[in-house]
C-alpha positions in Angstrom: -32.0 46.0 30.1 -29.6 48.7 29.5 -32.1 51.9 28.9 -31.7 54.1 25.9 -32.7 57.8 25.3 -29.9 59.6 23.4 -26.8 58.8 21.6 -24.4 60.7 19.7 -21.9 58.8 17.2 -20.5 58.1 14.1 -22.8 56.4 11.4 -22.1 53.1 9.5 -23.4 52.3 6.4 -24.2 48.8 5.3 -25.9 49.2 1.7 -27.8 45.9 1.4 -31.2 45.1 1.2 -32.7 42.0 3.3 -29.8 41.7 5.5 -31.2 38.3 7.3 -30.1 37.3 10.8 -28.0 34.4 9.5 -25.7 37.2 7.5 -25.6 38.9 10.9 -24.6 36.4 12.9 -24.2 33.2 11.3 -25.4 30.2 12.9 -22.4 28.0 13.8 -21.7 30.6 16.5 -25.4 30.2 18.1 -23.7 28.0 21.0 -24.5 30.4 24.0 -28.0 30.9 25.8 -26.1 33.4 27.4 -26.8 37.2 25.7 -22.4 37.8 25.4 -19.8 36.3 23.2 -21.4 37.1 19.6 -20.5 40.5 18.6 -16.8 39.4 17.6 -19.2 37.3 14.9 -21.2 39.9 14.0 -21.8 40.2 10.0 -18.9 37.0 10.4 -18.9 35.8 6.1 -18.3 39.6 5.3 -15.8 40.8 7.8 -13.6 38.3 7.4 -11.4 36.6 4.5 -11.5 33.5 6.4 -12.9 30.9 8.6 -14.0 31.4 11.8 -14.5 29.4 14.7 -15.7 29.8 18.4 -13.1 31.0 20.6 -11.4 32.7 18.1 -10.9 36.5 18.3 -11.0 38.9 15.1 -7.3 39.6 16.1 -6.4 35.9 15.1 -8.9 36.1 11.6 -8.0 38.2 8.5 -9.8 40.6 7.7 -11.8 41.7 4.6 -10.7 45.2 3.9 -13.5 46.0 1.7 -16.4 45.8 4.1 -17.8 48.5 5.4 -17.1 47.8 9.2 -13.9 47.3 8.8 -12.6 50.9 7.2 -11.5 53.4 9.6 -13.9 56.0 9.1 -16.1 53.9 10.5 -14.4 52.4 13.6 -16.4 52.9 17.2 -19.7 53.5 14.9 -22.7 53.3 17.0 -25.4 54.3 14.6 -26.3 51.5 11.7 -27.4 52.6 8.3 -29.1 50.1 6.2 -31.6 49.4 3.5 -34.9 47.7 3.6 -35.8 44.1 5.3 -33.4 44.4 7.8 -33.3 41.1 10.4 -35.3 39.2 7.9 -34.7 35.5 7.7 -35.0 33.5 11.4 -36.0 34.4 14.7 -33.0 34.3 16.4 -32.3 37.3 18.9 -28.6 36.5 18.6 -28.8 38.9 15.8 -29.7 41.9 18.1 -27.1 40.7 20.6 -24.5 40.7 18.5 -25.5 44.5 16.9 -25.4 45.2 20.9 -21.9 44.0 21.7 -20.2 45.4 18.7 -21.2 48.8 20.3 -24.2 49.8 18.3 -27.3 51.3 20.2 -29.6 52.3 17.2 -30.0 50.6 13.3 -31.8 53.3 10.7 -34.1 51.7 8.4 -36.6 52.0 5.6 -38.3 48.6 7.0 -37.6 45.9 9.8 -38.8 42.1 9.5 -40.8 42.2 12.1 -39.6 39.4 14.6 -36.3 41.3 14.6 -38.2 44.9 15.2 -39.5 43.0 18.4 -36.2 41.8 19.5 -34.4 45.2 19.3 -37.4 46.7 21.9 -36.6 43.8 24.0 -32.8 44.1 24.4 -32.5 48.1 24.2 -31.8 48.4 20.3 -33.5 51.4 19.3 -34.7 50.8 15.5 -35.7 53.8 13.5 -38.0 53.3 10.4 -37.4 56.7 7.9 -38.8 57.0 4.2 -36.8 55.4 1.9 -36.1 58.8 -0.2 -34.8 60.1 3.7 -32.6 56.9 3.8 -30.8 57.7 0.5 -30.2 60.8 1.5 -28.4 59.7 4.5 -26.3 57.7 2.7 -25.3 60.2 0.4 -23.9 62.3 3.5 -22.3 59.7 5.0 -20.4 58.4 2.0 -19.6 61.5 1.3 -18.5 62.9 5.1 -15.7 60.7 6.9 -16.4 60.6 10.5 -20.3 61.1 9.9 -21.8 62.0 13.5 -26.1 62.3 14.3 -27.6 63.0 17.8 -30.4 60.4 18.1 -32.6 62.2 20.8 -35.4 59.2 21.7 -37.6 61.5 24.0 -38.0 64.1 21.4 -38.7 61.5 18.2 -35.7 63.1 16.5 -32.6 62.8 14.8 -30.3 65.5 14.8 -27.5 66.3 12.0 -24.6 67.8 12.3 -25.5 71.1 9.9 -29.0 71.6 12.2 -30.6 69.2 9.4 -33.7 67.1 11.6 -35.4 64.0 10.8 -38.5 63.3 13.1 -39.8 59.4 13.5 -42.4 57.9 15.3 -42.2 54.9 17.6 -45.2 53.8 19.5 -45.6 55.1 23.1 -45.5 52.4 25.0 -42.1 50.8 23.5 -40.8 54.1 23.7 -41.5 54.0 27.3 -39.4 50.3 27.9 -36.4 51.5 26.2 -36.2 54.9 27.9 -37.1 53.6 31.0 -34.6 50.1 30.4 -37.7 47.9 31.0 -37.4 44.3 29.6 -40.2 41.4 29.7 -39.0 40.9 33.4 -39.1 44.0 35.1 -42.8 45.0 33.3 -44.2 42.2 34.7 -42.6 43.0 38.3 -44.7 46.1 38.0 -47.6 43.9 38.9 -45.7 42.0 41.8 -48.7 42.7 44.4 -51.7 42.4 41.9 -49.7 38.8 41.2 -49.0 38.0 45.1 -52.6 39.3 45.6 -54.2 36.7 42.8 -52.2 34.0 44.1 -53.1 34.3 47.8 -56.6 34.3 46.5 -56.2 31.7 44.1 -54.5 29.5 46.9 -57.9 30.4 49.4 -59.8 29.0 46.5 -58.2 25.7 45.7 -56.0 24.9 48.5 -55.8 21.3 47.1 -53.4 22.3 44.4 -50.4 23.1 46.7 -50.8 20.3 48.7 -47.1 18.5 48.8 
């Protein structure tokens, strides 16, 4: 998992509550087991005047000039504003996948369904949860600034703004620790390879009739 501690970049605001994971990437273009392909579908319905189908790139689709993502100001965003709810709806972890490959690293938030919170600690998504009244006021700057830029700093719990303005959030330690450190499900349980060869040796010495072929 690609590790996460700081990131500097433009914010993108998408001002709409319960955004479910459907609305971020819809489900005719869950054909992949594969964590690649999905962020040319990301928020698919709303980016795009038309149709889309797999194998077809955004340059071949018309775009819907009046969503957010698609408005210059907020080209090469990595930081995603949004309301309350966020990643409700199913559990697919297409949804953080797709955030991922579009070239976000971080989604600020009043709230986070919670399936979709664990996702994003999985995959190296870093999801902030602020007050509501802090997330309003964000907007406000970044409607009102183009080319919006915050410092997320992970290791000091912080987000930095560009007039010295700083928001503090927690995050609990030991998720903090996996996406600083880039550890997925995998590599935590490698941490215990020789407690696991150990058991196994023993567990083999025990009941040696189980591995017979």
């Amino acid at each position: 998992m690609r590790s996460f501690e700081r990131v500097t970049g433009i914010v993108a605001p998408l001002d709409r509550l319960n955004v479910d994971t459907d609305q971020i990437i819809p489900k005719q273009f869950l054909k992949s087991i594969k964590r690649t392909g999905f962020g040319d579908n990301l928020f698919d319905a709303w980016r795009f005047a038309d149709e889309g189908a797999i194998g077809k790139t955004p340059n071949e689709r018309r775009l819907n000039p009046d969503f957010v993502l698609n408005q210059s100001r907020y080209q090469d965003a990595r930081i995603l504003l949004a309301r309350r709810n966020f990643g409700c709806g199913s559990s697919r972890e297409h949804a953080v996948w797709s955030l991922l490959e579009f070239g976000f690293r971080c989604v600020i938030a009043p709230s986070f369904a919670d399936i979709f919170l664990s996702n994003c600690f999985k995959n190296g998504l870093l999801p902030i949860v602020l007050e509501e009244e802090v997330i309003d006021e964000l907007f406000e700057m970044v409607n009102a600034c183009t080319g919006f830029e915050v410092n997320v700093d992970l290791p000091a719990q912080a987000i930095l703004l560009p007039a010295g303005e700083r928001f503090e959030f927690a995050i609990d330690p030991f998720k903090k620790r996996t996406l600083i450190e880039g550890l997925d499900d995998i590599d935590l349980t490698l941490d215990y390879r020789e407690e696991i060869a150990a058991f196994e040796s023993r567990h083999r010495q025990r009941m040696p009739w189980i591995f017979i072929n």
